[in-house]
matplotlib code that plots the C-alpha trace (Angstrom):
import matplotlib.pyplot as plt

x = [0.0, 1.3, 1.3, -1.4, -3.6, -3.0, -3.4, -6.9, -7.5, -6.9, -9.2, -12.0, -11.6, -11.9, -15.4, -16.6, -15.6, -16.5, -20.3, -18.6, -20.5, -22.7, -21.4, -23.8, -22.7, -19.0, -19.8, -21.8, -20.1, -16.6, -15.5, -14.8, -12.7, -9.7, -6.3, -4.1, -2.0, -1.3, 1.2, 0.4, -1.7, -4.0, -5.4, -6.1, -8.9, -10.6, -14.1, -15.9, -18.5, -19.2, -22.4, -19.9, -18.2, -20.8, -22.7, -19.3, -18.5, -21.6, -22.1, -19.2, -16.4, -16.1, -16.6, -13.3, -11.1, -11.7, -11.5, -7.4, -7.2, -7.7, -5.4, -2.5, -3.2, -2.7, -5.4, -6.3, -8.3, -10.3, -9.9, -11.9, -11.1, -13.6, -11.8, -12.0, -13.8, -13.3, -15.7, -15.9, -18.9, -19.3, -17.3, -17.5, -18.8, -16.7, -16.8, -18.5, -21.0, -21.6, -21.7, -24.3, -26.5, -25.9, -27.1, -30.2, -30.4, -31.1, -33.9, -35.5, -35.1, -35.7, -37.8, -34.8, -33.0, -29.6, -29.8, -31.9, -29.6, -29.3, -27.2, -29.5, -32.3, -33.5, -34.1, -36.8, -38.9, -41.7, -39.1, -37.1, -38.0, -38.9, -35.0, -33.6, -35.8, -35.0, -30.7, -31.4, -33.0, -30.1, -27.4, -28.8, -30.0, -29.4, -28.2, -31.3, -30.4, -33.5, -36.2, -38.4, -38.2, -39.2, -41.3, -40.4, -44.1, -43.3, -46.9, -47.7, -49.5, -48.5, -45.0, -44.1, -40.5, -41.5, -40.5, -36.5, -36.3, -37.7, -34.8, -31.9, -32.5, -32.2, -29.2, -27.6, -27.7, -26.5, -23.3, -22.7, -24.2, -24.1, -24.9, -27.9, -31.2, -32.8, -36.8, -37.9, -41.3, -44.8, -47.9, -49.2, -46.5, -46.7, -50.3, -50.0, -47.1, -49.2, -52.1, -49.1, -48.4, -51.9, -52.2, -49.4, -49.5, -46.2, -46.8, -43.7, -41.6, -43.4, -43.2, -39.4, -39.1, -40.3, -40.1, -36.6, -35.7, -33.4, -34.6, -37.9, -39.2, -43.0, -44.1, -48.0, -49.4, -52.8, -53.3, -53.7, -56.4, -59.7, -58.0, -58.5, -56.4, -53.2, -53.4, -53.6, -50.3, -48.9, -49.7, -47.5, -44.8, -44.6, -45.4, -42.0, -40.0, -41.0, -40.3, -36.9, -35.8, -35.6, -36.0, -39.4, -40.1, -43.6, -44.8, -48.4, -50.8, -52.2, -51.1, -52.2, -55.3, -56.6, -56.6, -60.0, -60.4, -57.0, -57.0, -56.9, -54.1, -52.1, -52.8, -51.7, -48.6, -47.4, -48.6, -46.5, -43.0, -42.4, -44.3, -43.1, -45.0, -44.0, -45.9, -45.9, -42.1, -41.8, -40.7, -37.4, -37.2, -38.8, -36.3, -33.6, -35.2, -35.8, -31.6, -30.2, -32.5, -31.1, -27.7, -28.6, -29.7, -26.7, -29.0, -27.6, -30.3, -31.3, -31.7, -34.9, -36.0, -35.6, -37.5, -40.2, -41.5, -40.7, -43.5, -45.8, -45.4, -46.8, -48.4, -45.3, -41.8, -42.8, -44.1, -41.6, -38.9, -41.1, -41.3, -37.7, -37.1, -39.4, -37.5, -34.4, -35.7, -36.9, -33.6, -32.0, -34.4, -34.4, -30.9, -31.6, -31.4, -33.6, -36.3, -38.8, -40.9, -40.0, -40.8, -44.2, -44.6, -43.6, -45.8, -48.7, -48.5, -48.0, -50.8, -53.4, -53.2, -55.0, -58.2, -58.9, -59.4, -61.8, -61.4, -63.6, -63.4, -62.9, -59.6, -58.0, -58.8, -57.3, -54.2, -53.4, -53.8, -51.6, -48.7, -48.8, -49.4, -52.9, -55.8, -58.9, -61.5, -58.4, -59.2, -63.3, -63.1, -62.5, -58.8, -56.3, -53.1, -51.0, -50.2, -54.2, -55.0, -52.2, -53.5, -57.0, -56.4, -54.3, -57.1, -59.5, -57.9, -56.7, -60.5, -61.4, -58.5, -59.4, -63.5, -64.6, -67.0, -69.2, -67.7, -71.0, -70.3, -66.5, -67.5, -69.9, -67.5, -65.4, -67.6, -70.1, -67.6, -69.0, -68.5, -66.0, -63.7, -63.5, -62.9, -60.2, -58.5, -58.5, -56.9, -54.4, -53.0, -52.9, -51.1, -48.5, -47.8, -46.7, -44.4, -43.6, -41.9, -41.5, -45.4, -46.0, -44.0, -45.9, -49.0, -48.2, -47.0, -50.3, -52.4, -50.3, -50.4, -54.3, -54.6, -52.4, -54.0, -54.0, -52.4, -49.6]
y = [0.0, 3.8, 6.4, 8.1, 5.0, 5.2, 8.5, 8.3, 5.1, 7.6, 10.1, 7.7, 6.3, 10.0, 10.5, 7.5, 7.8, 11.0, 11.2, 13.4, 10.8, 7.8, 4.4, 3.7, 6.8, 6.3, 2.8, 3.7, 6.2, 7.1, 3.4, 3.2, 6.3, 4.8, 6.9, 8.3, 10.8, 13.2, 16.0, 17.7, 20.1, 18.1, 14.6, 13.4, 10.3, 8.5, 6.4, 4.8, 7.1, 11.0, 10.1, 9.1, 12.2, 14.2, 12.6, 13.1, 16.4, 17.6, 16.4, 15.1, 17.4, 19.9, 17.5, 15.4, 18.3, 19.1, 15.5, 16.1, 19.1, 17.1, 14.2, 15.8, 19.9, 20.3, 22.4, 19.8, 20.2, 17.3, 16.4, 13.5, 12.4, 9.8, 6.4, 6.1, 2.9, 1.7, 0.6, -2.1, -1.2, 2.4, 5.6, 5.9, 9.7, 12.4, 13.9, 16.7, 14.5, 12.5, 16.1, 17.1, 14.1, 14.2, 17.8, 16.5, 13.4, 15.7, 17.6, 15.1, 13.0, 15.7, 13.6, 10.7, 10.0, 9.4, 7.8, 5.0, 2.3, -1.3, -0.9, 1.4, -1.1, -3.3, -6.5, -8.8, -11.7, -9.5, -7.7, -10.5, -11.3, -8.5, -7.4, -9.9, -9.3, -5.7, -6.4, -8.6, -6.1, -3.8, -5.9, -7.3, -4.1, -4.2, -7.5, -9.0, -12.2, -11.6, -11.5, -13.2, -10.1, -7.6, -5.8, -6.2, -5.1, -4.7, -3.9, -3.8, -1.0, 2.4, 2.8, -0.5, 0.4, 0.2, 3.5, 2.8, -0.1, 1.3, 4.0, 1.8, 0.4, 3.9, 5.0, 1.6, 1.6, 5.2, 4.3, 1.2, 2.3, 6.2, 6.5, 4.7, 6.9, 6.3, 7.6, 7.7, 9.1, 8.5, 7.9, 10.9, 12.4, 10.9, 11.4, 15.4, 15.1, 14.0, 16.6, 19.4, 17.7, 17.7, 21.1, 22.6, 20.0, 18.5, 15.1, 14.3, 15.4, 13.5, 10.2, 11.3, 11.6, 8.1, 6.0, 6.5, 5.5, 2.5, 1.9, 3.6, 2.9, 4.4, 4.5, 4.4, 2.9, 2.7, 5.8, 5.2, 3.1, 4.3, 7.3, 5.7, 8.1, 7.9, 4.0, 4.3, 6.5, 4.4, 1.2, 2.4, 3.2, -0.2, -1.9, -0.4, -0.3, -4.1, -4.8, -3.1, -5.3, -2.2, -2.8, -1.8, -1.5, -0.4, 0.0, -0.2, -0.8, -4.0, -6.6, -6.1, -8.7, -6.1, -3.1, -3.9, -0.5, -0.9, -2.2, -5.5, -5.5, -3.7, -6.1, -9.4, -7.6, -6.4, -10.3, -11.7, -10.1, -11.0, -9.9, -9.5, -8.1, -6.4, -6.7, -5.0, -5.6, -8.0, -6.7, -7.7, -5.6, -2.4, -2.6, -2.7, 0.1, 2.6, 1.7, 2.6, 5.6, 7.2, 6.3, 8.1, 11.1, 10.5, 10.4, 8.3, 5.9, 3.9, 0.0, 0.4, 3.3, 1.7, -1.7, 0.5, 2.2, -1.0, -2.4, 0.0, 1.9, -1.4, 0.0, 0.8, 1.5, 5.4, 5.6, 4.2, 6.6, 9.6, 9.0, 8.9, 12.4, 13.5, 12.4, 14.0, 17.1, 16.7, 15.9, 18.8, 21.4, 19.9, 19.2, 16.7, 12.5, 10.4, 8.6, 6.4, 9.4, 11.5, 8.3, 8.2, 11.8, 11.5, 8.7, 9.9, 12.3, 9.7, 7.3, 10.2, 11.6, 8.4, 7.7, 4.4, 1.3, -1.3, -4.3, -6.1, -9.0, -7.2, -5.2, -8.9, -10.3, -7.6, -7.4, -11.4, -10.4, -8.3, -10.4, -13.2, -10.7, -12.2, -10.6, -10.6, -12.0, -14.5, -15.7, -15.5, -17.7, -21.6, -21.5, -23.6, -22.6, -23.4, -19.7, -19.0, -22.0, -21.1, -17.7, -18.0, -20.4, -18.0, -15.2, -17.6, -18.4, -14.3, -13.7, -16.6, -15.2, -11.8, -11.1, -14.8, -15.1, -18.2, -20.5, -20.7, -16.6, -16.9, -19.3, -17.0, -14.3, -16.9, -17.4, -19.7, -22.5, -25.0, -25.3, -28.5, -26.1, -23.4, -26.1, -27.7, -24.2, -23.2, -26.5, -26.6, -23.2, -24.1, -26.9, -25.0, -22.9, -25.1, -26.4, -24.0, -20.8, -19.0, -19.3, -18.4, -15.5, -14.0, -15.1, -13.3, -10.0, -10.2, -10.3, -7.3, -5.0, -5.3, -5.0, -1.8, 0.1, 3.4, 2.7, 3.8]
z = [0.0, -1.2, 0.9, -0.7, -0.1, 3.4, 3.8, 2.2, 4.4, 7.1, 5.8, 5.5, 9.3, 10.4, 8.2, 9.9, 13.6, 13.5, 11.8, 9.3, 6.3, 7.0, 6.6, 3.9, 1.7, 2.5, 1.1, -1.8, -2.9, -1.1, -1.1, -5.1, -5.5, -6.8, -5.0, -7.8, -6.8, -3.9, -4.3, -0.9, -2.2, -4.8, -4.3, -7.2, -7.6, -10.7, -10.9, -13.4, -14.5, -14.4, -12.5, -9.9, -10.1, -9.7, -6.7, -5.2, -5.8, -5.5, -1.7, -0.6, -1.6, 1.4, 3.6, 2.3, 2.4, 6.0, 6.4, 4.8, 7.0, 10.0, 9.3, 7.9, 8.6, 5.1, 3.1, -0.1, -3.2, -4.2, -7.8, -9.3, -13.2, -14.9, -16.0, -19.8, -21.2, -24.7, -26.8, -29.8, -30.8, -30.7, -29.9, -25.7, -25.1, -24.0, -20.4, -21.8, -23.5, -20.1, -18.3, -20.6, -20.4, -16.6, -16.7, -18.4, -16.5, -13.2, -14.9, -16.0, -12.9, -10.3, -8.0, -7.5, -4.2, -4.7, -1.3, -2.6, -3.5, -3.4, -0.8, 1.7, 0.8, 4.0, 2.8, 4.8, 4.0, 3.3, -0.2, -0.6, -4.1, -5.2, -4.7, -5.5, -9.5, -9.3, -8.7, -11.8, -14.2, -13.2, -13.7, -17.2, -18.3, -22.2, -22.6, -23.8, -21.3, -19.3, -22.0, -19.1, -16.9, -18.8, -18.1, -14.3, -12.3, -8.4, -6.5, -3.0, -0.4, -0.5, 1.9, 1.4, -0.4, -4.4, -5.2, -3.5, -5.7, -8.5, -7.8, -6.9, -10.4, -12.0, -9.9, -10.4, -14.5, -14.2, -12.8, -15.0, -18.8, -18.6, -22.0, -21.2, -22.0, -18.7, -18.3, -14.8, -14.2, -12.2, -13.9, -13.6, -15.0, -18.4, -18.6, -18.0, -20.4, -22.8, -22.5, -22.3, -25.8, -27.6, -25.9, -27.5, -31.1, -29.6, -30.1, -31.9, -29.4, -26.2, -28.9, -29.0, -25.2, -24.3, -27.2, -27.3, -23.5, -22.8, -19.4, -19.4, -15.2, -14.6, -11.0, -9.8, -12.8, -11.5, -11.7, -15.9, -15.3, -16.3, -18.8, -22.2, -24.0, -22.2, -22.2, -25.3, -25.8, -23.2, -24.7, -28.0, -26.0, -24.2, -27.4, -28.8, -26.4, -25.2, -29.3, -29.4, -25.9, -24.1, -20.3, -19.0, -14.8, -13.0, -9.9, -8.8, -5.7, -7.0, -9.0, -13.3, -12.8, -10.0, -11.9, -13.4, -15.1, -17.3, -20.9, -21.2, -24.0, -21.3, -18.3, -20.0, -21.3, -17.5, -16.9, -19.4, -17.8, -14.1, -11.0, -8.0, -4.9, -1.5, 1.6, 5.3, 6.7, 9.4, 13.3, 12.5, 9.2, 10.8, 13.4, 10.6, 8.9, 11.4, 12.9, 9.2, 8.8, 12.1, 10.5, 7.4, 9.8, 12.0, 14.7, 17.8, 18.8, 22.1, 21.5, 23.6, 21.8, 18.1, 19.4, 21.1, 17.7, 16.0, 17.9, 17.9, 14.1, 11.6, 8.9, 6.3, 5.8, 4.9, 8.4, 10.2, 8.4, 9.0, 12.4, 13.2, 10.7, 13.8, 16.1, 14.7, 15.0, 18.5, 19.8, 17.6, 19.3, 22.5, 22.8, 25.5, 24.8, 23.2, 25.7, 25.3, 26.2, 23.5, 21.2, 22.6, 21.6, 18.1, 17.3, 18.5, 16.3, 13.4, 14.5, 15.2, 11.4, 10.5, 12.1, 14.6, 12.4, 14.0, 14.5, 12.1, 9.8, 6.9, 8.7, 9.5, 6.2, 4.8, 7.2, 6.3, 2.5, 2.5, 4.9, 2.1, -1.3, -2.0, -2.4, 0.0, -2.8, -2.9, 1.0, 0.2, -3.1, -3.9, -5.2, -3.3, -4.0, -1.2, -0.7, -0.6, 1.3, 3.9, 3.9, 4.6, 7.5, 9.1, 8.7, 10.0, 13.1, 13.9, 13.3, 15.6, 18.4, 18.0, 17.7, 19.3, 16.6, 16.2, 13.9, 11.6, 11.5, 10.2, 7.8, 6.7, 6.0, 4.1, 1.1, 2.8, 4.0, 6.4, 10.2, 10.0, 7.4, 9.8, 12.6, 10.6, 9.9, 13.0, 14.1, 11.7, 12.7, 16.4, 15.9, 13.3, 15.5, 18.6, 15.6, 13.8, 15.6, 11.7, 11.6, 15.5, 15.5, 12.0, 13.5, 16.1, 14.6, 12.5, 15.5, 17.5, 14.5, 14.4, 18.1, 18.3, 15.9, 16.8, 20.4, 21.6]

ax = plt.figure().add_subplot(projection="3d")
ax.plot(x, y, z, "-o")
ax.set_aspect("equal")
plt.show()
C-alpha cells in the first residue's frame, strides 16, 4: 500500500468515527474512489463514471477536504477524473458528453433520491423477491439475457418500499451504462405530459421523449387506469420499447389482474413479464429500517427506543422513516437525549393523522392479504393454491382469536364455507404454530399490528 492509499484510508476512518459521512454513503459512494496521486496540495482520484463524479463532488467534496485538514493539517483540493472505457462497438462519449447528459439526467429526474440504493435497501422476507428481480434487471440491463423479466411489475401498499427499488434500479444503471437513456417518471406524469403535448401540437416530441428510452421505469401505474387516452399512448410506447428489448419496470398498488379498469391489452402484457409483490415488513425488518434511517440522519439511537417504535409503528416503511425524521428534529431542538418518552410523543403524532381502524373481519382479512401478497376475494373464493390455502387459514384463526366469533359466522364471511372447514383451519394453525416458531412469530406480529391500531 502507497502512501497516498493510506493517507486516504486515514481520511475515510476520520469521516466515519467522527459522523462526518454515513457508513452507507462512504460505502456507496466514497468506497470506489480509486487513489491516484497526492502531491500535498491536490489529491487526485478517478471512478468509473461522471455520475460518480458528480454525486461526489456535488455532496461530498467539502466534507473530504476538512476531512485532509484534520489528518494531515494540510489544506487539499479534491480532484476527481472519470476512467476512460473503450468501446468495440461504438465511440465511448466524452466527459463533456456524459456532463451534458448528466445535466439533463437531473432535470428530467428531479424527483430521485440518490440515497436509494441497493445498498441502503433493507431487505426482509416481506421484499425478498422483489430485490432480488429488481438487482437482476439492473445488472442485465441491455443485454437482452433476461427476456423473461421484462417488463419487471413490483406492486404492494402504499409505503411499502417500491419507489426505492424502483430507484436503486435507475441510480444503479447510471453508474454502470451512462450512455444509457434512462426515463424515470410516475404515472401521472406521463399522462400530464401527454395533454401538455396535444395542448401545444407537440406530439412528436413527447413520442421522442419516451419511445426513445433504454430503461424507461414508470411508478403508480394505477393511476392510468380508467383514462382511455393515455393507455392508449402508453400502450404504443410499451409496445415499442417491449419490441426493441428495451428494459421496462412499473410500480403499482395492486397486481395487473386487480386493476380492473386498465386495458386488457395492457394487463396481459405487465402479466407476461415477471411480477413481483411487496408486503408489510416483518418486526425484525422495521427494526432494521428505522436503525439505518437514524444512520442516514446520524441520529444516535437507544436500542430500547428503536424496538419501542418498532413495535408499535406497523403499517409501512414510509411511516416508520417519517417517524424517526421527527424524532431528529426533536432531539436537535431539544438538545436533550432520546427517551422512550419522547418516542411516545412522536408517534402519536403519526398514529393520530390516521383515524382508529376497528377491529372487524374485513380489517383482518385484509391485514393477512396483505402479509402473504394475495388478495382478499383471494381468501373469500375456492382456489387452493397453497399460498391461498395457507393464507386464509391464518385469517380464519386471527378472526377466531381476535373477535370470538361463532364459527358458523366466520365461515360465513369466508364465502359460505362450512362449520367443519373453519374447525379444521383453526386447528391446523394451532397446531403450526406449537411447531412452527416462523409461523408463530408471524401469526403473532399479524395479530399485535391489528390489536395496536392506533395505540400507543
Amino acid at each position: 500500500m502507497n502512501s497516498f492509499e493510506e493517507v486516504f484510508e486515514n481520511v475515510k476512518k476520520y469521516c466515519l468515527e467522527n459522523n462526518k459521512i454515513p457508513e452507507i454513503g462512504l460505502k456507496t459512494w466514497i468506497e470506489p474512489l480509486r487513489p491516484v496521486s497526492f502531491n500535498g496540495s491536490d489529491a487526485v482520484f478517478s471512478v468509473q463514471t461522471a455520475f460518480q463524479k458528480n454525486i461526489v463532488m456535488s455532496t461530498y467534496e467539502n466534507t473530504l477536504s476538512d476531512a485532509f485538514l484534520n489528518v494531515l493539517g494540510l489544506n487539499v483540493n479534491i480532484i476527481i477524473n472519470v476512467e476512460s472505457e473503450e468501446k468495440p462497438v461504438a465511440a465511448a462519449p466524452t466527459d463533456a458528453e456524459l456532463d451534458m447528459k448528466n445535466e439533463e439526467f437531473e432535470q428530467k429526474y428531479k424527483f430521485a433520491n440518490y440515497d436509494y440504493t441497493f445498498d441502503t435497501f433493507i431487505e426482509g422476507p416481506s421484499n425478498q423477491f422483489a430485490l432480488a428481480c429488481s438487482k437482476s434487471v439492473a445488472k442485465n440491463c441491455g443485454r437482452n439475457e433476461v427476456s423473461g423479466y421484462n417488463p419487471l411489475f413490483i406492486y404492494g401498499p402504499s409505503g411499502m418500499g417500491k419507489t426505492h427499488l424502483i430507484t436503486a434500479i435507475a441510480n444503479e444503471v447510471r453508474m454502470t451504462q451512462p450512455s444509457f437513456n434512462i426515463i424515470y417518471v410516475t404515472s401521472e406524469t406521463f399522462g400530464n405530459d401527454l395533454i401538455n403535448a396535444i395542448k401545444n401540437n407537440t406530439m412528436p416530441d413527447f413520442h421522442d421523449k419516451y419511445r426513445s428510452a433504454d430503461l424507461l421505469l414508470v411508478d403508480d401505474i394505477q393511476f392510468l387506469a380508467g383514462k382511455e387516452s393515455m393507455q392508449e399512448e402508453f400502450f404504443h410506447t410499451f409496445y415499442k420499447l417491449h419490441q426493441e428489448g428495451k428494459q421496462i419496470v412499473i410500480t403499482s398498488d395492486k397486481p395487473p389482474k386487480e386493476l380492473i379498469t386498465l386495458e386488457e391489452r395492457l394487463r396481459t402484457r405487465f402479466e407476461g413479464g415477471l411480477i413481483a409483490d411487496i408486503s408489510a415488513p416483518d418486526y425484525e425488518t422495521r427494526l432494521a429500517i428505522i436503525n439505518r434511517k437514524s444512520e442516514l440522519l446520524e441520529l444516535k439511537m437507544p436500542a430500547e427506543v428503536s424496538e419501542f417504535m418498532a413495535n408499535r409503528l406497523k403499517s409501512n416503511i414510509r411511516q416508520l422513516e417519517g417517524a424517526v425524521v421527527r424524532l431528529k428534529a426533536l432531539n436537535h431542538f431539544a438538545g436533550s437525549p432520546i427517551t422512550i418518552s419522547m418516542a411516545q410523543s412522536v408517534i402519536r403524532d403519526v398514529l393520530t393523522d390516521e383515524q382508529p381502524i376497528p377491529i372487524t373481519v374485513e380489517k383482518i382479512i385484509s391485514e393477512v392479504s396483505s402479509v402473504y401478497g394475495v388478495s382478499p376475494e383471494d381468501l373469500r373464493s375456492n382456489k387452493r393454491s397453497q399460498q391461498i390455502s395457507i393464507a386464509r387459514k391464518v385469517a380464519i384463526y386471527v378472526v377466531r382469536e381476535i373477535t370470538q366469533m361463532p364459527l358458523a359466522s366466520i365461515g360465513t364471511e369466508f364465502g359460505g364455507r362450512d362449520h367443519s372447514t373453519i374447525v379444521y383451519s383453526v386447528n391446523s394453525i394451532t397446531e403450526g404454530i406449537q411447531k412452527d416458531s416462523n409461523l408463530n412469530n408471524l401469526v403473532n406480529d399479524i395479530i399485535k399490528n391489528i390489536k395496536d391500531r392506533g395505540k400507543v
